[in-house]
FIZABA-839929 format. One record per residue (C-alpha): residue in one letter; chain; x, y, z. Coordinates in steps of 0.1 Angstrom, whole numbers, plus 2048, in hexadecimal, padded with zeros to 3 digits. Each point is the difference from the previous one (the first is absolute). Example, Ala and Ser with C-alpha at 12.3 -4.5 7.8 and 13.67 -1.06 7.14 Angstrom:
2
+------+------+-----+-----+-----+
! gugu ! pase !  xx !  yy !  zz !
+------+------+-----+-----+-----+
!    a !    A ! 87B ! 7D3 ! 84E !
!    s !    A ! 80E ! 822 ! 7F9 !
+------+------+-----+-----+-----+
//
This chain:
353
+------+------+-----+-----+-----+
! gugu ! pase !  xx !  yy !  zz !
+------+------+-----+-----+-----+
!    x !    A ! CE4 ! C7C ! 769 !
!    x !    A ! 802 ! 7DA ! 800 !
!    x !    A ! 7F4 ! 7EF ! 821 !
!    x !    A ! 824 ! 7F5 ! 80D !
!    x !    A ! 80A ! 824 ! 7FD !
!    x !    A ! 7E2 ! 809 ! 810 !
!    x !    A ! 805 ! 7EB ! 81B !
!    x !    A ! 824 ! 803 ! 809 !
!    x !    A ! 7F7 ! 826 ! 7FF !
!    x !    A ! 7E6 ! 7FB ! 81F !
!    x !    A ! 81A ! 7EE ! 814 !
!    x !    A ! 80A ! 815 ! 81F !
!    x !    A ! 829 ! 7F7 ! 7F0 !
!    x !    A ! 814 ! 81D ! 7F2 !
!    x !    A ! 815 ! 7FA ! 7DE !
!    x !    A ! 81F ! 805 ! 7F3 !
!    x !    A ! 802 ! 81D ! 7E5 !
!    x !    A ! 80B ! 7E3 ! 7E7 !
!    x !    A ! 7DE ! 7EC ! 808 !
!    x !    A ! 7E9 ! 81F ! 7FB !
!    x !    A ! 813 ! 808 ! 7E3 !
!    x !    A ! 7FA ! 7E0 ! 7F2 !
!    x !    A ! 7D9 ! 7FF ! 80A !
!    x !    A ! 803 ! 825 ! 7E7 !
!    x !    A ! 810 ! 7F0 ! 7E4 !
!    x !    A ! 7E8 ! 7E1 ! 800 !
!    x !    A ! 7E4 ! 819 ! 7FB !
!    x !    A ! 808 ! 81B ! 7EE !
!    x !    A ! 80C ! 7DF ! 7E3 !
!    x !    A ! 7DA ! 7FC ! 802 !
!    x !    A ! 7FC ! 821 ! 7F9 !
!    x !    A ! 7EE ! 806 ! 81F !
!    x !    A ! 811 ! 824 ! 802 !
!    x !    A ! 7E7 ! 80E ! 81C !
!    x !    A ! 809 ! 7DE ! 818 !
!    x !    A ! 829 ! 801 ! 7F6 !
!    x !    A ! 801 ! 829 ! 80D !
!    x !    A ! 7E7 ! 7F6 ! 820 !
!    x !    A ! 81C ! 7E7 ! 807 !
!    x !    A ! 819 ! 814 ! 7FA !
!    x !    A ! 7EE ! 818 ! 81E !
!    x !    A ! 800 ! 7E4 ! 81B !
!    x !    A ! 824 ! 7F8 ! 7F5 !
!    x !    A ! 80C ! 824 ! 805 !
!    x !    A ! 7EE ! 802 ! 825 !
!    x !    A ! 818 ! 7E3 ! 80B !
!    x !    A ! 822 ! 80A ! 7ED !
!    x !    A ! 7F7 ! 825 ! 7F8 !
!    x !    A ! 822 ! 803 ! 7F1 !
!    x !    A ! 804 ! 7EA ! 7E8 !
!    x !    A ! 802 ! 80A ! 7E0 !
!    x !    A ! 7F9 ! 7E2 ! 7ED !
!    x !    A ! 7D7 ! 804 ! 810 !
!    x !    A ! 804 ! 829 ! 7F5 !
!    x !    A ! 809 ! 7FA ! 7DF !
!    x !    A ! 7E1 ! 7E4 ! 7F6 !
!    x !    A ! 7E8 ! 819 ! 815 !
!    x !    A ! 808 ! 81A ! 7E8 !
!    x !    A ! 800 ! 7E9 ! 7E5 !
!    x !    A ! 7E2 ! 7F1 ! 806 !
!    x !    A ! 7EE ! 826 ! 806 !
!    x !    A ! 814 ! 80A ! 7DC !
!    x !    A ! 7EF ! 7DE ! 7ED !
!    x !    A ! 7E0 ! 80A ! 80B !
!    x !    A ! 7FA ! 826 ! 7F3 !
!    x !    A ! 80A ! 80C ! 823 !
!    x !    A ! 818 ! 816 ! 7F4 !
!    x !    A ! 7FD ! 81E ! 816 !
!    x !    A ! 800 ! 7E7 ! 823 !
!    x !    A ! 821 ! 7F1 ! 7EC !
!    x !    A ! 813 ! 820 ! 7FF !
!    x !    A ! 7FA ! 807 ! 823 !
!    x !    A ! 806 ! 7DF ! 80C !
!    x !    A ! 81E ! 801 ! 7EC !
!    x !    A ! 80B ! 822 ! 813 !
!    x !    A ! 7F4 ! 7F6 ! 81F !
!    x !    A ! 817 ! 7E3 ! 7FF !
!    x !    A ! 81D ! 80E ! 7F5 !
!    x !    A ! 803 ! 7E8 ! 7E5 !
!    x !    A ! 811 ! 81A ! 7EC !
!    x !    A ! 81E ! 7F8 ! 810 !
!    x !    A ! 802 ! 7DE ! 7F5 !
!    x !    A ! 81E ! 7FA ! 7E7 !
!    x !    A ! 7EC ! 7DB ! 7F5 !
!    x !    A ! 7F3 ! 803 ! 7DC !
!    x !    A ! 7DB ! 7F4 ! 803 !
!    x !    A ! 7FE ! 814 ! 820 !
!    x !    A ! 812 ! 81F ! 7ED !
!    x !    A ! 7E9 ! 7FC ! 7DF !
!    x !    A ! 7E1 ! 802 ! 81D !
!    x !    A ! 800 ! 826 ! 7FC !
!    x !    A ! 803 ! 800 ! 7D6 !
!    x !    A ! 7E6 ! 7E0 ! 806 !
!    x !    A ! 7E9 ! 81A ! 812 !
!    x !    A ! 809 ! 820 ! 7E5 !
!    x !    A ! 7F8 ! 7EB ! 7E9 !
!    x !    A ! 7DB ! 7F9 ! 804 !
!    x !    A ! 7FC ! 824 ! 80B !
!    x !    A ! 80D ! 806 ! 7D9 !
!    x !    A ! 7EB ! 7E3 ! 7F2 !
!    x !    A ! 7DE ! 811 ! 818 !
!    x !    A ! 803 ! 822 ! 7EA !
!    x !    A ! 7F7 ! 806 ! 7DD !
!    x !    A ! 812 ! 816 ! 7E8 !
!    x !    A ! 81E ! 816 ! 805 !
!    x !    A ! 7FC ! 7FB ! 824 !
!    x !    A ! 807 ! 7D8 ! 7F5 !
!    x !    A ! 81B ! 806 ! 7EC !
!    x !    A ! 812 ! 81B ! 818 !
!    x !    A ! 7FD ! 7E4 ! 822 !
!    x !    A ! 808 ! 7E1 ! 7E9 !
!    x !    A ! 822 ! 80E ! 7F7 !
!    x !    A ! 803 ! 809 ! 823 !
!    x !    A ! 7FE ! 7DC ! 80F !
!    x !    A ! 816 ! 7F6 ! 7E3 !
!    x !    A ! 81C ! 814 ! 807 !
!    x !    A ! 7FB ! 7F4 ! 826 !
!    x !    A ! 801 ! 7DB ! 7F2 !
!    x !    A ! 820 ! 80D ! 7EE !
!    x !    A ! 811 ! 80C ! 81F !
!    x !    A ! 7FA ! 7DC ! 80D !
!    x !    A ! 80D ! 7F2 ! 7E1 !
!    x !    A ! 81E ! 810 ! 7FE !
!    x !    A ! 806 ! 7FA ! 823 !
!    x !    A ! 7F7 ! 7D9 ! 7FF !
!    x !    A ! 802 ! 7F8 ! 7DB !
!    x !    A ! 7E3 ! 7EB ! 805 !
!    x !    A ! 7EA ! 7F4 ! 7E3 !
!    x !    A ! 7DE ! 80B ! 816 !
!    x !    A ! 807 ! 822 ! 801 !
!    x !    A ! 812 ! 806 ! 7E0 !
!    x !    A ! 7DA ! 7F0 ! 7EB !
!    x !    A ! 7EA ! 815 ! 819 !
!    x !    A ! 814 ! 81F ! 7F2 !
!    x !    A ! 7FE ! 7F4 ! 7E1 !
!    x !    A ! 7DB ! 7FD ! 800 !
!    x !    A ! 7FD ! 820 ! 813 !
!    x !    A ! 817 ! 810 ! 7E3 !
!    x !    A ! 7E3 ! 7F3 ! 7E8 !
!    x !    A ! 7E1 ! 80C ! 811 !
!    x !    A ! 813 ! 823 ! 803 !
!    x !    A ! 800 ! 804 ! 7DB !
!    x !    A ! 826 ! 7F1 ! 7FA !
!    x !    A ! 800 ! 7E9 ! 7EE !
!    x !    A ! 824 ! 7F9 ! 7F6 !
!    x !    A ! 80B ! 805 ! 824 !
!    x !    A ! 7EC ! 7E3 ! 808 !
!    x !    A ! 806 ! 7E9 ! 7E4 !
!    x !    A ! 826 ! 808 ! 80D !
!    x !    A ! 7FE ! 7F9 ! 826 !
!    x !    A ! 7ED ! 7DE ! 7EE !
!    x !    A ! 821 ! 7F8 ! 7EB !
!    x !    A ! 814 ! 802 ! 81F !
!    x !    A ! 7E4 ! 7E7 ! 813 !
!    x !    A ! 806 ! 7E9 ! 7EA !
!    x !    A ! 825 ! 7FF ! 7FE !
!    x !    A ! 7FB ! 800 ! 821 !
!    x !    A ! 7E9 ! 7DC ! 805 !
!    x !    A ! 813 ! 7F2 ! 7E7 !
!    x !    A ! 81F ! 803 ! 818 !
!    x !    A ! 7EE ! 7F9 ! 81D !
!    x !    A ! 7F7 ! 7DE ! 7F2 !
!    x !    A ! 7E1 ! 801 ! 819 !
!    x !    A ! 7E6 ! 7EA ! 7FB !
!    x !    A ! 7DF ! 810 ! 818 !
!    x !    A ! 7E0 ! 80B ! 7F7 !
!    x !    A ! 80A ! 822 ! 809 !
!    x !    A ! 81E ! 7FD ! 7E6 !
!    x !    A ! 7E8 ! 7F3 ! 7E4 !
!    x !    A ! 7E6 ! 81C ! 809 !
!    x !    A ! 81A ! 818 ! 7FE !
!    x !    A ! 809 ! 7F4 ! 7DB !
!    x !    A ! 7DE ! 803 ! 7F7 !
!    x !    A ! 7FA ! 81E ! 808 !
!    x !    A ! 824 ! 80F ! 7F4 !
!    x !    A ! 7F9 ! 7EC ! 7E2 !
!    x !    A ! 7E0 ! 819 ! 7F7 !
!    x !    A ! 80D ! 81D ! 806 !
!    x !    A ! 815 ! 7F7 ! 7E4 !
!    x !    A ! 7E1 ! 7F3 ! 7EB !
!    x !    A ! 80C ! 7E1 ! 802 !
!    x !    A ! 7DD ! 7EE ! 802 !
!    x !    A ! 80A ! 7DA ! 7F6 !
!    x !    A ! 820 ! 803 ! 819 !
!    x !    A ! 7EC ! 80C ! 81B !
!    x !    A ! 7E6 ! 7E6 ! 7FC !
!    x !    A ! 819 ! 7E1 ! 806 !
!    x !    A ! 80E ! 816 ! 81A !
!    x !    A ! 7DC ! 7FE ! 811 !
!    x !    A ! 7FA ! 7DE ! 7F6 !
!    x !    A ! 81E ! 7F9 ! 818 !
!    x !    A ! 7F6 ! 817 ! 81C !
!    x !    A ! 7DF ! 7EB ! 800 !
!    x !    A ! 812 ! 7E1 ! 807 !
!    x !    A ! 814 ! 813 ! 81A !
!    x !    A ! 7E7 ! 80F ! 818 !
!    x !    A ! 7F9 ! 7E5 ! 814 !
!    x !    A ! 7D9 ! 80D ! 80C !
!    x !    A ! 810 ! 822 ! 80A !
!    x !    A ! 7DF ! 814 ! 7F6 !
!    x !    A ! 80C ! 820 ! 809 !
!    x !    A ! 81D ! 802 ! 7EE !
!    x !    A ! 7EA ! 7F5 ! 7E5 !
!    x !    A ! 7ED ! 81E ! 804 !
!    x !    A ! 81C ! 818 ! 802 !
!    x !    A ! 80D ! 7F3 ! 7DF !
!    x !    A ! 7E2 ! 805 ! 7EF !
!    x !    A ! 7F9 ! 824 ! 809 !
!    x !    A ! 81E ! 808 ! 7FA !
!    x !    A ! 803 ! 7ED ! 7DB !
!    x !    A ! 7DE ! 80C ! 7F9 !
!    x !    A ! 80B ! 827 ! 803 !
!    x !    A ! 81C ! 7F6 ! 7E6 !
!    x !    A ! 7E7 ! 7F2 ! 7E5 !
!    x !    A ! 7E8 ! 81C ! 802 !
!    x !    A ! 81E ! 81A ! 7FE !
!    x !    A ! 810 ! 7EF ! 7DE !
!    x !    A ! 7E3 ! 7F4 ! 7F5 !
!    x !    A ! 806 ! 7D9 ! 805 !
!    x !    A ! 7E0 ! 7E6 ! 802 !
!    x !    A ! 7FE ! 7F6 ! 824 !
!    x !    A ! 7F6 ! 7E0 ! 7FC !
!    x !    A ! 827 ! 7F9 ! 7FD !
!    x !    A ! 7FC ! 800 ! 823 !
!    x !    A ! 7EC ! 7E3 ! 7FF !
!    x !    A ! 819 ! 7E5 ! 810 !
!    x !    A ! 7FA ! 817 ! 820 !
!    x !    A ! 7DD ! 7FA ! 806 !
!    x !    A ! 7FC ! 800 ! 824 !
!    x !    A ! 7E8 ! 7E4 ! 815 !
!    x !    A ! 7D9 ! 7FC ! 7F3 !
!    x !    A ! 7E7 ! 808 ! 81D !
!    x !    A ! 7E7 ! 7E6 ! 7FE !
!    x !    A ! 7DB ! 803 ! 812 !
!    x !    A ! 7F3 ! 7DF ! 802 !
!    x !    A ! 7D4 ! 7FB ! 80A !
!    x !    A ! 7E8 ! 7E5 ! 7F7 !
!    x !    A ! 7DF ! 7F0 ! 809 !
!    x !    A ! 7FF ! 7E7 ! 822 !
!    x !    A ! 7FE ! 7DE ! 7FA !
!    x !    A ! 7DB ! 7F6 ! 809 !
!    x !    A ! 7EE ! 822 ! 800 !
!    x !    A ! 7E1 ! 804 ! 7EB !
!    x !    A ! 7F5 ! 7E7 ! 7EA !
!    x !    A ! 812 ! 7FE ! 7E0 !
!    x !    A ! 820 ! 816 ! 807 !
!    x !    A ! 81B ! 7E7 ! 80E !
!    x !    A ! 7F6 ! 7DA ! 805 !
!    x !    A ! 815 ! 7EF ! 814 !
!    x !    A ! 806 ! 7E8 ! 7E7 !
!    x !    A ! 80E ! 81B ! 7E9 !
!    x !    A ! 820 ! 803 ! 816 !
!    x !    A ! 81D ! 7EF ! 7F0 !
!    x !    A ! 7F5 ! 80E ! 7E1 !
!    x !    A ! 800 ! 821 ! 807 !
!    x !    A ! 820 ! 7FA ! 818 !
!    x !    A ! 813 ! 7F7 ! 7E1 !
!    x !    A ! 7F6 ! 81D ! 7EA !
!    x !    A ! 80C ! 818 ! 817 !
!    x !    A ! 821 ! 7ED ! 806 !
!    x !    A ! 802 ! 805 ! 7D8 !
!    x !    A ! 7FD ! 825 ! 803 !
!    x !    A ! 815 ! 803 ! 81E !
!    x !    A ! 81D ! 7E9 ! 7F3 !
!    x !    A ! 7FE ! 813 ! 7DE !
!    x !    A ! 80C ! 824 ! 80F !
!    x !    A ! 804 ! 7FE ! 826 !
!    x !    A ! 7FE ! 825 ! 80D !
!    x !    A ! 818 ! 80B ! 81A !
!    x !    A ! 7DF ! 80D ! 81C !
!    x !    A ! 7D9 ! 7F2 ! 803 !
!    x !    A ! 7E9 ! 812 ! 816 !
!    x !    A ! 7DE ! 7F0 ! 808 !
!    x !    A ! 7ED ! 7F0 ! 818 !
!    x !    A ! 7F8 ! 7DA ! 80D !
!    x !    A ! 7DE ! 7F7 ! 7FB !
!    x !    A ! 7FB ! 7DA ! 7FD !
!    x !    A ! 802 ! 7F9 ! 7DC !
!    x !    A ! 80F ! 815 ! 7E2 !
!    x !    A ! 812 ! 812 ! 818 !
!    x !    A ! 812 ! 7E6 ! 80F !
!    x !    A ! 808 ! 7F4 ! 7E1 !
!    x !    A ! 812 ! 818 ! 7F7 !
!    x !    A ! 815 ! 808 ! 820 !
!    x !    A ! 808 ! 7DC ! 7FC !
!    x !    A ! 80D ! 800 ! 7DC !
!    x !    A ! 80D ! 825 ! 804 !
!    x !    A ! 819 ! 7F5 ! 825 !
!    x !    A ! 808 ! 7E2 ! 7E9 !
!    x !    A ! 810 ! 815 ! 7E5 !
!    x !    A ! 819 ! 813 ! 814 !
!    x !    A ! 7E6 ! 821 ! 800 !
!    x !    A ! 7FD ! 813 ! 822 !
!    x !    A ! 7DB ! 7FF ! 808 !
!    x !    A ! 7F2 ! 819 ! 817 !
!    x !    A ! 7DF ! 7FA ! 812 !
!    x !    A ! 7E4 ! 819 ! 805 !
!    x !    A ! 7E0 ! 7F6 ! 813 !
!    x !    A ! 7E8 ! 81C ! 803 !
!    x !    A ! 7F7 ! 7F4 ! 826 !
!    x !    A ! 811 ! 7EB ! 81E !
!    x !    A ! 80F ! 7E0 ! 7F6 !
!    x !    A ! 7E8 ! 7ED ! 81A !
!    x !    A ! 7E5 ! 814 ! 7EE !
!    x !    A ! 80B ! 7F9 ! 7DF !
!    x !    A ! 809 ! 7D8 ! 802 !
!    x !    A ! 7D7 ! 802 ! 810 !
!    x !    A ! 7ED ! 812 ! 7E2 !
!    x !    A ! 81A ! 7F4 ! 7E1 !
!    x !    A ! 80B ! 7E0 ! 808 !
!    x !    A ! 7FB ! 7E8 ! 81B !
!    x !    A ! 7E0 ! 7FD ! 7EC !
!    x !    A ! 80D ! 7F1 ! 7E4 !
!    x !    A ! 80F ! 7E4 ! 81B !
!    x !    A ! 820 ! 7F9 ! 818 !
!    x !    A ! 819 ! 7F6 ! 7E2 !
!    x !    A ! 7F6 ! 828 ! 7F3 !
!    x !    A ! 810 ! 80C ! 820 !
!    x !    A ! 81D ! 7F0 ! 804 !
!    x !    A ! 807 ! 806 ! 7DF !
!    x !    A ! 7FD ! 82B ! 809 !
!    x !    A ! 816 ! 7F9 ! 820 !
!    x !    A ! 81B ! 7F0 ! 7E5 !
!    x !    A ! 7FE ! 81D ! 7E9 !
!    x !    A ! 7FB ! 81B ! 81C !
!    x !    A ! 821 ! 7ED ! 80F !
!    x !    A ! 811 ! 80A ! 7DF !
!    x !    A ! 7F8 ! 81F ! 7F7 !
!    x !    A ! 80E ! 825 ! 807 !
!    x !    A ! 7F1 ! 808 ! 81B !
!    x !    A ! 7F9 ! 826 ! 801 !
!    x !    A ! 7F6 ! 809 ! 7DD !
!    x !    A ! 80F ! 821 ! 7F5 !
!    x !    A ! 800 ! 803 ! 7D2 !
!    x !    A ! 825 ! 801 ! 7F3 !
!    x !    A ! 80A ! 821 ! 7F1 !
!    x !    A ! 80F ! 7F6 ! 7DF !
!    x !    A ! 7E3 ! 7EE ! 7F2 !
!    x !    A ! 809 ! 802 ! 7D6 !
!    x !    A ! 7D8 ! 7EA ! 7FB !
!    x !    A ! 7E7 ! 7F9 ! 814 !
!    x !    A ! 7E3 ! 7E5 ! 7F9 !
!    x !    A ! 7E6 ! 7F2 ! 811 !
!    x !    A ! 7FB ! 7DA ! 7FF !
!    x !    A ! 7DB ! 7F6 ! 807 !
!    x !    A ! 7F2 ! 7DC ! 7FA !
!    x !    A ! 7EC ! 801 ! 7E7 !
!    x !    A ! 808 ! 7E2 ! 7FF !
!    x !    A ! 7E7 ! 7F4 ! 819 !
!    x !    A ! 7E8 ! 81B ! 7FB !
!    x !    A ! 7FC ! 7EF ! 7DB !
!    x !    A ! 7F6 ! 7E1 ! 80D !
!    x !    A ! 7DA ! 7F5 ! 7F6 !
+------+------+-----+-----+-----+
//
């Protein structure tokens, strides 16, 4: 949760169903899934009826392997009596990771379940969503040409649409393989990527649900490449100062620019680490400066902390950890869609004679 949602959530104020809404959205694009459906809670305990707040509760439960809770949120609800597509395609949402959580016949049997309930919506709403998810369902339960048909008709479909949304190039990709159509697909993707605008979760959807295409006609998932979600970066180092030999003051701007190198040469999308005076700093600097969303873990009290790691190293040391403190998230909680995760640690100063 960032710290303006945080603290507009501890003032006394209710909101509108739109503004909690919203505060969902926001997180659940970071792919902070547990957060969005906690929202979604406090939104239903002010506008228990809305249906907007029911539906991304679900969701959010369905996105995170809470399947079972889904369904009987769903029922509980009474979502079922929506007639709204992405509400509707909630219940063949839910069916179908109860197929894709068996193995076997039991798989097969459940997928072509939730694709004849993604049908029904289809045929109802003649939406592109519904119509792949059938598709895709049709492949998994051991159909192939009923899929690779439904994928025909998606396509004739976009192509009328004219839309130009990640969701629309996603859905070409991934209509594109079930046809085998691995060079198509990967444009496809290559436009989704430009398309996505940070919206990690739908990220992640994507892939799962390419990835179970590739392995079922065989097709090298790297062509899911253009996809790759955010890197999660840790970032440590030695204080400037300490023991003898390990960082010199004098070593600073040298080490400051090497890690503006590395950081400027792939900025990663999340940093965890802490603030010690020094390497640390360093790199919450050159990490805030890139555009990457720095989260800050001290293992004590900040009073504590600033005391042992670095009002030693001198006054300009602190007010340099109140600047990046200032800056960063403040409650850190690890996205969910990490695709790499690295750990930056200066070396650079540790190498110093």
């Amino acid at each position: 949760m960032t710290e303006s949602t945080h603290r507009t959530l501890t003032e006394s104020q209710p909101h509108s169903a739109a503004w909690w809404l919203e505060a969902v959205r926001r997180e659940e694009r970071r792919g902070e899934l547990l957060t969005a459906f906690d929202l979604s809670e406090r939104g239903l305990t002010e506008h228990p009826d809305d249906l907007a707040l029911k539906h991304r509760a679900v969701l959010e439960l369905a996105r995170t392997g809470a399947t079972e809770e889904a369904a009987r949120r769903f029922d509980e609800y009474g979502l079922e009596q929506s007639i709204d597509e992405d509400i509707a395609a909630l219940r063949a949402r839910i069916a179908k990771d109860a197929a894709l959580a068996r193995e076997g016949g039991e798989r097969v049997s459940l997928a072509c379940r939730a694709a004849e309930l993604y049908g029904a919506i289809f045929k109802r709403t003649g939406g592109y969503y519904p119509a792949v998810n059938a598709a895709t369902l049709w492949l998994v339960g051991g159909e192939p040409a009923r899929a690779r048909s439904l994928a025909d008709l998606v396509l004739d479909l976009l192509k009328t649409g004219g839309e130009r949304s990640y969701w629309a190039a996603a859905t070409e990709a991934e209509a594109r393989l079930l046809r085998g159509e691995e060079t198509a697909a990967g444009r496809a993707l290559e436009r989704a990527a430009m398309l996505h605008d940070r919206d990690f979760a739908a990220l992640a959807t994507t892939r799962r649900q390419l990835r179970m295409i590739c392995e079922v006609n065989g097709i090298d998932p790297m062509v899911l490449g253009p996809l790759a979600g955010p890197t999660v970066v840790h970032f440590c180092g030695h204080r400037i100062d300490g023991p003898p030999g390990r960082f010199p003051p004098e070593a600073e701007t040298a080490v400051a620019l090497r890690i503006e190198e590395v950081v400027t040469r792939d900025p990663p999308g999340y940093a965890y680490g802490s603030l010690a005076s020094g390497a640390d700093i360093l790199w919450a600097e050159a990490l805030l400066a890139s555009g990457t969303e720095v989260h800050v873990v001290l293992p004590c009290t900040r009073e504590e902390f600033i005391e042992a790691s670095v009002a030693p190293s001198g006054r300009g040391w602190v007010e340099r950890f109140d600047r990046c403190i200032a800056q960063a998230a403040r409650f850190p909680s690890p996205p969910t869609t990490p695709i790499a995760e690295t750990s930056y640690c200066s070396d650079t100063a540790a190498s110093w004679p």
